[in-house]
N, C-alpha and C positions, 0 to 999 in steps of 0.2 A: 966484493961488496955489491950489495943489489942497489941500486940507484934507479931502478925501472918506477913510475910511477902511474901506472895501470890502472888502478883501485876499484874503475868501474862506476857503478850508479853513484849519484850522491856527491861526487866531486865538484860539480860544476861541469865539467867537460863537456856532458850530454845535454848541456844547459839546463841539467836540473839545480835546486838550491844544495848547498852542503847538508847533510843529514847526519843523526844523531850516530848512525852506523858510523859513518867515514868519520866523526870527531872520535870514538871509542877504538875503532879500530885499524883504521887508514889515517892517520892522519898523518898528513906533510905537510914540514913546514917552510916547505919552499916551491906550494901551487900558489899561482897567482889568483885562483878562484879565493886562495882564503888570505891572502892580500886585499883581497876585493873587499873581503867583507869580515876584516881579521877580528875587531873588537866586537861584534856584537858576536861572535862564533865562540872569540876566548869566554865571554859574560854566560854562554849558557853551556859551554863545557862545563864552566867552575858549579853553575846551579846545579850539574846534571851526571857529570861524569868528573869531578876535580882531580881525579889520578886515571889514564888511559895507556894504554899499551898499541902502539902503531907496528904493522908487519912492514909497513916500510921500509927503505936502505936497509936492511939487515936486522928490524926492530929494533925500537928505543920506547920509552917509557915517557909519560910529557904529565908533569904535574901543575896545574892551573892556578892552584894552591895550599897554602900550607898552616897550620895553627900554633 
């Protein structure tokens, strides 16, 4: 299993803010950038992307929500 958490721009690490890239396609949900800043990240996943496919750990799928 890949557990590497690299993702690159957008994460926070490079002290940039999280971006709509890294919720769509990096996301983790075990960076403390998005600890930092968990709920207003989840509020505009759901406006923006509400189903997302992370290449993280081995890919998973993250649904924000549901109808």
């Amino acid at each position: 299993m890949d557990t590497t958490t690299d993702a690159g721009a957008g994460t926070g690490e490079t002290g940039e803010p999280i971006t709509d890239e890294w919720c769509r396609e990096h996301f983790d949900h075990l960076s403390s950038e998005l600890a930092a800043d968990f709920h207003p990240t989840l509020a505009r996943m759901r406006a923006r992307c509400p189903v997302a496919h992370s290449d993280r750990y081995g890919g998973f799928w993250v649904a924000t929500r549901y109808e």
